[in-house]
N, C-alpha and C positions, 0 to 999 in steps of 0.2 A: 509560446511553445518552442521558439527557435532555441529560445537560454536554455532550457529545460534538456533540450533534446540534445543539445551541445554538450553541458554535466554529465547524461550519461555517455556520450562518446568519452568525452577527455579523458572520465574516470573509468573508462571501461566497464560502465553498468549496465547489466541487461536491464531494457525501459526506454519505451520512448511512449512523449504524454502527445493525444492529439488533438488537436486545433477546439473540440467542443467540449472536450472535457475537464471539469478545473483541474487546477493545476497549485500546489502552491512550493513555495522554494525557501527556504532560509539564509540569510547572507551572512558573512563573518566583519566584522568592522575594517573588513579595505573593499567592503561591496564586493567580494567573491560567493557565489551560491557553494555552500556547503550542503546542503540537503534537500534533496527533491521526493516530493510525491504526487499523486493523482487519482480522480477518479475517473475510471472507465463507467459511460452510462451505458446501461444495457437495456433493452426492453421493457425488463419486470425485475431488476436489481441496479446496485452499482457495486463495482470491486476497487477497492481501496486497492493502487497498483504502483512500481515503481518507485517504491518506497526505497533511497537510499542517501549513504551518510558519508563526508570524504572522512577515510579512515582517520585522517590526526586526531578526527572531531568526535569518534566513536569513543563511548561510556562518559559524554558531558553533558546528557539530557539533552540535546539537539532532537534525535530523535524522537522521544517523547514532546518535546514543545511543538515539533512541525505536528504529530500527531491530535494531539489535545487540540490544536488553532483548525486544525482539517474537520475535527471531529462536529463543527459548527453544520457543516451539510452533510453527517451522515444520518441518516434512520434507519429502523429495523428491515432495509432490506439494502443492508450494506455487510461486504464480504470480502474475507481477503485472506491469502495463500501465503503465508508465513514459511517459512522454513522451520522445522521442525523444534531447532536450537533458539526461537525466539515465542515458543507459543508463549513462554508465562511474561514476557513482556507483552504481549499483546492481549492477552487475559485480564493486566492489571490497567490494562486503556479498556476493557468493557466486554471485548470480543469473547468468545466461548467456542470449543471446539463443537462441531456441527454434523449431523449426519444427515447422509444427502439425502435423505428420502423426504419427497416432498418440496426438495427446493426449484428454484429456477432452473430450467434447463440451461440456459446459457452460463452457470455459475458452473454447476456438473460437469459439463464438455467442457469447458476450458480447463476445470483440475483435472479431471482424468489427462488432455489434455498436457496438461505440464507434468503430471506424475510419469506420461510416456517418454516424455525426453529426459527421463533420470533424475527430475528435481525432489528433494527429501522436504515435503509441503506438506501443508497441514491445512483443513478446510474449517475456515474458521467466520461468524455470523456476527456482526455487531449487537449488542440490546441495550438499548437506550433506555439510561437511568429514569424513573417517574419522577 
């Protein structure tokens, strides 16, 4: 988690992953992490969190590859808060946009949550292909 948490300082990324939750990183061939994500375990969910890319590497599929290798431990009760300008990239990894009726409370409160500190989010549910 130290490497993790460091990526997002250096790069100035809102995110930090912690100590029980995985975590995965992508490196560029001089072993630099280029991309970080994570899941926050919750209760009665996980939120797919922390998801980011160091810009050079932005529209090389890095994103997408950490995504697809992460996607190994999520199930239908995996969740995650996109910025508005990336739902159809995240729609075309599985997710669907989501209304909250019915879902986990700890899912609900943290997007309301970030919708109060002005983030332009989208509430979005994994479904795992049969």
């Amino acid at each position: 988690m130290p490497l993790a948490n460091k990526f997002y300082r250096t790069h100035k990324f809102r995110g930090k992953a912690r100590r029980h939750d995985p975590c995965m990183v992508i490196r560029d061939a001089q072993k630099q992490i280029i991309a970080c994500g994570s899941l926050r375990k919750l209760t009665d969910s996980q939120l797919l969190t922390g998801v980011a890319v160091v810009e050079n590497y932005r529209g090389h599929g890095v994103a997408r590859l950490l995504l697809e290798r992460m996607a190994e431990a999520y199930d239908d009760s995996t969740f995650t808060f996109p910025y508005l300008h990336l739902v159809p990239f995240y729609q075309s990894l599985g997710y669907i946009e989501a209304d909250e009726a019915g879902l986990p409370s700890a899912i609900v409160d943290r997007f309301h949550t970030y919708q109060k500190q002005g983030r332009d989010i989208a509430l979005m549910h994994y479904q795992p292909h049969p």
